[in-house]
N, C-alpha and C positions, 0 to 999 in steps of 0.2 A: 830892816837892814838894807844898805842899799847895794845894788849889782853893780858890777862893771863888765862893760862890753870889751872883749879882747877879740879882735880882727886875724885870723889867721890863713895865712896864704897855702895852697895846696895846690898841688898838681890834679890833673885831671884824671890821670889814674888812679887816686887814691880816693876821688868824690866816688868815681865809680866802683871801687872794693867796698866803700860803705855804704853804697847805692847795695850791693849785691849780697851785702852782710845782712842788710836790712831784708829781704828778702828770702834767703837764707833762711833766717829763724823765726820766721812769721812774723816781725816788728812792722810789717806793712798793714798788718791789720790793726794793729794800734795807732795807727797813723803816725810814727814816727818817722821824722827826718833825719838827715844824714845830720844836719847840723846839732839835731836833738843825739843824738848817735855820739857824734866828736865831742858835747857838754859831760856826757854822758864819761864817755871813757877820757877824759880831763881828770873828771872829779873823781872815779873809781882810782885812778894814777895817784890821786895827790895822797890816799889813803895811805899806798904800799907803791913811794916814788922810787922804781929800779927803771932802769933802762938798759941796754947791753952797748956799753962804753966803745965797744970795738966798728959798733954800726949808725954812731952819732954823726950826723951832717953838719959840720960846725957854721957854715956860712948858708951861703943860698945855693940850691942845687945845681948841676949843669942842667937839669930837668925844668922847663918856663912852669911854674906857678901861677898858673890864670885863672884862678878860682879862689871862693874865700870861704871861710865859715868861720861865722859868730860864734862865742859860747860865752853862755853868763857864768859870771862867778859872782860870790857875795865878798866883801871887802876881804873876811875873815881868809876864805881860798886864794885872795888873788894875792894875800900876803904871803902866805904859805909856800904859794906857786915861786912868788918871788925870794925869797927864805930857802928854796930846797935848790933855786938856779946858781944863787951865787955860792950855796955852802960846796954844793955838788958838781958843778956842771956848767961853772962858769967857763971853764980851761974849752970845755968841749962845744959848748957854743954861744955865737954869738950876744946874740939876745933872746930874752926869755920867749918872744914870740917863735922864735926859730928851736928852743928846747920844746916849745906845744906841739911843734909840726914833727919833730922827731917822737914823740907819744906816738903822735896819730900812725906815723911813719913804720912806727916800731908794731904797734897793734896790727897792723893791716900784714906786716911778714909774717907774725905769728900766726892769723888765721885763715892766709892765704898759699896755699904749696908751689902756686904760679906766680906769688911776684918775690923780685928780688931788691933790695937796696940797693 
């Protein structure tokens, strides 16, 4: 089945909460990356795709996004992804690469008490 690379743009704050996640709950000893981390919780998302509608960034942030992270998807997800953007979540953002970074966005609120949206 073949993959597709999806490019997403992040803030430097948020490499670094999954930098800290990742260590956190021992995933450094497995040698996981951040970027392995953000594939990761993509794919966990597309499972059960909620987001809290109230904390959606529909364009680009005032925050500079100078960072990137890949994540593979397989055709099947990347249709899904695109299937759940426009049923759901077209109104709230942009484009589907900007719905990825509100995931990452959203996960990193949830399991951090120190950052905020």
């Amino acid at each position: 089945m073949e993959t597709i690379k999806v490019a997403i743009r992040i803030t430097e704050e948020i490499r670094i909460k999954l930098e800290e996640y990742i260590v956190i709950n021992g995933l450094h000893r497995q040698r996981i990356r951040y970027n392995q981390l953000a594939e990761q919780i993509i794919k966990d998302w597309l499972k059960n795709p909620r987001l809290n509608k109230e904390k959606i960034i529909y364009g680009t942030s005032s925050k500079t996004r100078g960072g990137r992270v890949s994540i593979n998807l397989t055709e099947e997800e990347h249709i899904r992804a695109y299937e759940i953007y426009v049923a759901e979540y077209i109104r709230e953002c942009r484009s589907l690469n900007i719905l990825l970074y509100n995931v990452l966005l959203q996960f990193v609120d949830n399991n951090f008490s120190d950052f905020e949206i």
